[in-house]
N, C-alpha and C positions, 0 to 999 in steps of 0.2 A: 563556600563555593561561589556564590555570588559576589564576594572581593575580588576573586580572581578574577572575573570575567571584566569586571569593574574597572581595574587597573590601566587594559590597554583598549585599546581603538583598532576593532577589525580592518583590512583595509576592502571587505565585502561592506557596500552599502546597500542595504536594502529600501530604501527609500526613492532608488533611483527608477522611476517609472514610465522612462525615456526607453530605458535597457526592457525592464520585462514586458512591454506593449509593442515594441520595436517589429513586430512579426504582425500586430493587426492594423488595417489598415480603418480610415476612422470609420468607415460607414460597420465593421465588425466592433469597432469600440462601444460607438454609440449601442449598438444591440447587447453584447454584453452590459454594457450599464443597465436599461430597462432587463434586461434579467433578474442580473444582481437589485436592482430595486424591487422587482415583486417580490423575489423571493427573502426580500428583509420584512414584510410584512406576514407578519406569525399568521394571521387568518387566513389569506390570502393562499398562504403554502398550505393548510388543514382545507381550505374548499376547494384548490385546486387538488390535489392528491385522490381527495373524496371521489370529484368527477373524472380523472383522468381512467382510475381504476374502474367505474361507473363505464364508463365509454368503451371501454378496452376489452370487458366483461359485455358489453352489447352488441361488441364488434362495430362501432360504430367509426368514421372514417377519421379518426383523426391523428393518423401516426405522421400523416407530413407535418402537422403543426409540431409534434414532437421532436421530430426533426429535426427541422430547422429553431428550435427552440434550447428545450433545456439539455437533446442527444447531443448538439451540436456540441455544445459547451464543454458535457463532463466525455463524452465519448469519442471512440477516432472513426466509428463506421459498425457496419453488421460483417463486416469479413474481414479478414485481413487484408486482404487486397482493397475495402473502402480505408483504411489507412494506411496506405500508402504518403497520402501527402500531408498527412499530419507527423508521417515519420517524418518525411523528406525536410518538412517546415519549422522542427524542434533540429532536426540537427543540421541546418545551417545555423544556428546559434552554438550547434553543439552540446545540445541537449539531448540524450537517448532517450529512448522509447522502453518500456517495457509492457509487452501487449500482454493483456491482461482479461483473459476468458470470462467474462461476467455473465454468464447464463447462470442463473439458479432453475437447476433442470428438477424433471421428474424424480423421482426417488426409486429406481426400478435398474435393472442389469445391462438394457440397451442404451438406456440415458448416459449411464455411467463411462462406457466403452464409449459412444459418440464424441462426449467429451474426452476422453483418452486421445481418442484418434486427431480431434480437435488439438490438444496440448503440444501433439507432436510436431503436427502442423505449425506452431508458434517455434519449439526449440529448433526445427531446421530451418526457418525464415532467421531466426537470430545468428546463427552460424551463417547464415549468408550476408550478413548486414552489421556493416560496424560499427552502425546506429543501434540495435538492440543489446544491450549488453548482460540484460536478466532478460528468463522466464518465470513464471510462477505457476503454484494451480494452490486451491482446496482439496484437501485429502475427503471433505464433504462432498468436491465435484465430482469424485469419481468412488464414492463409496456412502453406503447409508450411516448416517447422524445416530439415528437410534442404534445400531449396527454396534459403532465407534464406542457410544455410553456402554453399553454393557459388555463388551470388553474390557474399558477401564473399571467400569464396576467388579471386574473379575466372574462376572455371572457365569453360569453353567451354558454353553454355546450347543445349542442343537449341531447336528451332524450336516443341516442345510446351511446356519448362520456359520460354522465354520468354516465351510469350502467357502462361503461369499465374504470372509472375510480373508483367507488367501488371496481370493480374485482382487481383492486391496491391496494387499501387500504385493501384489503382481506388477498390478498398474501403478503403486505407488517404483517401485523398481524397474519398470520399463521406461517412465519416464526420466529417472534420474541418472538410466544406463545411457538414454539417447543424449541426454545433455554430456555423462561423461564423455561418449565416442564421437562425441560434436567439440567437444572443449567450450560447451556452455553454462553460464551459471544458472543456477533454477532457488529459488527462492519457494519454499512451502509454508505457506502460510498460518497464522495462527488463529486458532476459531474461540469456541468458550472452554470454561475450564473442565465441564466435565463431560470432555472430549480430550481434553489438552494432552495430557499424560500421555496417552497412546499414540498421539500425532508427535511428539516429543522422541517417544520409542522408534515409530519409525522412523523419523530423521535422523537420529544419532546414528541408526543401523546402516544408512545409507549413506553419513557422511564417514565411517568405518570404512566400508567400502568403495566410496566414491572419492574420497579428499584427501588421498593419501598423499600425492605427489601438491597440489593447491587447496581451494577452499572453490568448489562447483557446488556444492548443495550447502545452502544456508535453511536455517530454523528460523523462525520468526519471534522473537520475545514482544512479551508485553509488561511494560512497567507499571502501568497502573494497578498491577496486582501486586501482592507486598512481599510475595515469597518469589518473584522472580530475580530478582539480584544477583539472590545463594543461587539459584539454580543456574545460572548465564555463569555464573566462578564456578561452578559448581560441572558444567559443561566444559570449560575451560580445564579443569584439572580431569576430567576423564578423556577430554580429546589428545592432551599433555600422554598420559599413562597410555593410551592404546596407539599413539602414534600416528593419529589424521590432523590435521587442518580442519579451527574451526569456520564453521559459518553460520553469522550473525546479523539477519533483518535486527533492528531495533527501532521498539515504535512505543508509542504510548497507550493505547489499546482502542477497542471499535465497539463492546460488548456491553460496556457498564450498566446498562439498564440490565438489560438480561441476567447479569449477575446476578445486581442486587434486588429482586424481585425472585429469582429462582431461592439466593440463601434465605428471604426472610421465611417465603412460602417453606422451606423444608428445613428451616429451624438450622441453619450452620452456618459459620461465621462467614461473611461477606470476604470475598476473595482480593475485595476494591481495597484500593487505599481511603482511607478518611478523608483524606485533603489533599487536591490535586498539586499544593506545593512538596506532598510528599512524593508524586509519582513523579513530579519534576527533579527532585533529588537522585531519584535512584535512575531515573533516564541518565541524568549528567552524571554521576556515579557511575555505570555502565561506559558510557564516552570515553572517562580516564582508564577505567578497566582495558578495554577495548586498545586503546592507543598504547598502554603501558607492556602489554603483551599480542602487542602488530606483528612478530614474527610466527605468532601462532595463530591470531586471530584476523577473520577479514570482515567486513562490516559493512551495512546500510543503514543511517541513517532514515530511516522512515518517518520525518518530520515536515511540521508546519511551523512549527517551532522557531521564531527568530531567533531568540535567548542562545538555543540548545546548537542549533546550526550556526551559529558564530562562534560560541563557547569550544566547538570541537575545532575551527580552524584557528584559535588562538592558541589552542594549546599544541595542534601540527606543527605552527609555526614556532611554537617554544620547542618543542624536538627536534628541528629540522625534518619534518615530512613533510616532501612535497607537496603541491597543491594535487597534481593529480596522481598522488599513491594511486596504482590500481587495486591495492588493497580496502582504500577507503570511496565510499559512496556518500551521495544526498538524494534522495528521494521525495517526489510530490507528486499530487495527483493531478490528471490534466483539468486544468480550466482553474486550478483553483494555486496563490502562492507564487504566481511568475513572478513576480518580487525578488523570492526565496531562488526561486530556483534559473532566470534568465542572469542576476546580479553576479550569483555563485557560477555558472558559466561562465562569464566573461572573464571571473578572477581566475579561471583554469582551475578549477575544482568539478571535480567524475560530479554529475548531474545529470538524474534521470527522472521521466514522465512518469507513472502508471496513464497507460492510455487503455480505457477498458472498451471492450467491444463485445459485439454479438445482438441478435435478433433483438428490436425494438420493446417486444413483448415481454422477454428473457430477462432485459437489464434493466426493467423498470423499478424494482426492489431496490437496484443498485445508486440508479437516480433518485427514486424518493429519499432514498439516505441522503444528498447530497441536498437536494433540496431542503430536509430537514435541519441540517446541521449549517447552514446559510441564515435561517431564520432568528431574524435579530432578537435581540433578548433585552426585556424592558426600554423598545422604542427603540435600542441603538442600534443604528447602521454600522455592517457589519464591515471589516476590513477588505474584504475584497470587494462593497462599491465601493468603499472610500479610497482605493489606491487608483481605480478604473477611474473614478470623477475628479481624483488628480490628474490623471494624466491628457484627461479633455480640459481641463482648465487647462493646463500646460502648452496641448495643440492649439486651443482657441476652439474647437470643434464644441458646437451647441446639443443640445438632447434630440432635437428634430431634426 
């Protein structure tokens, strides 16, 4: 698979950091740089996390610094309405937005519906904007985790855990009814695997019912696990038989610790791949899938991926698919990959944000992830300083 890519010369360059900085102005460059440089030093992100959480927990004042700090970077605002000009400011480039509820709320029945009410709130801002082109939610945002487990576990459901798991499949259905009667797509996301199964069941249910006529509700795979492939063909050939439109996030996964610490702890085989060159197979593996059968399948993209995001428009352009199939997407998260995703813009390729938002307190789980996965790894600085301190070499623009 890597000859094939080998062969030819995308005409997306990603190297061009003219194009994906093009939207900050330097005195926002230079700040991103000191970001991205604290957050390459591994200590640095373990005692800052320490005290943020420490603070936050004391109630102690420090959410402007937040802020204007590392909220700025990965997130669009606490409301929809504070992203407003983050939408406005990705799609003069032509880049969507897909807002992206990042509360990890209480675990209780009002939380659950808040957030419901919340989701809605995003699917008709997207029908109104032809900048938003997905929504999404967690079936964990609006329904209990432990809830989910023993359901797929098959367990025996008290007569309380039953109705509260209706009231899931309620709100899992309300929302995917508002996106049908909207003609919006929603993307449901994938959590860990033993949840998955049943977040799987509900999706198929709803793209049964919802994607008869397009592809509105997509599933989310994940390739770093080793039995996703069969299932992604495997969805493929039951969406073929029952006669809906499939829909397919595809990403490389977000979970892997969690995995592989739950299979060793209860003794069952690790759901991970071995070698991340295997999960990169079967990602690009999925890509040809995906393309070979475009008249049934619609697709996202959910990569950082250079390799993988050139590899799918080499091979468009070997089938004649246009650059902006509306069947095909590319996906990244904000603040992170403008590279990837401003270069792919301009070549007229569907590119979209995740712009995640909600109360500073809310999405801080969200941010520590991002800060986590920044942090360089034996000294090396990570790719996104090294594209931002290109491109101030480039401007001439100094660190002070």
């Amino acid at each position: 698979m890597a000859s094939v890519a080998q062969q030819d010369v995308s005409p997306v360059f990603f190297e061009d950091t003219s194009v994906a900085f093009a939207s900050k102005s330097d005195s926002q460059l230079r700040k991103t740089y000191w970001l991205f440089a604290l957050m390459n030093q591994a200590w640095l992100v373990n005692l800052g996390t320490f005290f943020i959480k420490l603070a936050l927990r004391l109630r102690l004042p420090i959410k402007n610094l937040i802020r204007s700090t590392i909220f700025e970077q990965f997130c669009g605002g606490e409301t929809i309405a504070d992203c407003e000009s983050v939408i406005a400011t990705l799609g003069k480039s032509e880049v969507g937005t897909i807002l992206d509820y990042s509360v990890e709320g209480e675990d209780n029945e009002a939380s659950f519906e808040e957030t419901t009410a919340e989701l809605v709130h995003t699917i008709h801002k997207a029908a109104r904007s032809r900048h938003i082109p997905f929504t999404v939610f967690k079936v964990t945002g609006i329904g209990s985790a432990e809830l989910l487990e023993k359901v797929q576990r098959k367990a025996e459901l008290t007569t309380p855990e039953q109705e509260a798991y209706e009231r899931v499949r309620e709100r899992v259905d309300r929302l995917c009814s508002q996106a049908h009667s909207l003609g919006v797509r929603i993307f449901i996301d994938a959590e860990e695997s033993w949840i998955q199964d049943v977040i799987d069941e509900l999706a198929y249910a709803m793209m049964k019912k919802y994607n008869t006529k397009q592809a509105l509700v997509y599933n989310t795979y994940q390739f770093y696990r080793h039995e996703t492939l069969d299932a992604y063909k495997n969805a493929y050939l039951k969406a073929r038989e029952k006669g809906y439109f499939l829909g397919g996030k595809l990403v490389r996964g977000a979970y892997m610790e969690k995995e592989r610490i739950r299979a060793r702890e209860n003794e069952y085989r690790n759901p991970i791949h071995a070698t991340k060159e295997a999960t990169d197979q079967d990602f690009n593996a999925a890509i040809d899938f995906s393309l070979d059968h475009i008249d049934t399948i619609s697709f996202c993209l959910g990569t950082h991926n250079e390799y993988s995001s050139q590899y799918c428009t080499q091979k468009m352009r070997k089938m004649g698919i246009a650059e902006n199939d509306p069947r095909i997407w590319f996906a990244q998260l904000l603040g992170m990959s403008d590279n990837i995703s401003y270069n792919m813009a301009k070549a007229h390729y569907n590119v979209a944000k995740y712009v995640p938002y909600g109360p500073i307190d809310a999405v801080m789980p969200y941010l520590f992830r991002r800060a986590e996965e920044n942090k360089s790894i034996s000294g090396q600085t990570s790719r996104e300083f090294l594209l931002v301190k290109r491109e101030m070499e480039r401007r001439g623009v100094g660190t002070v």
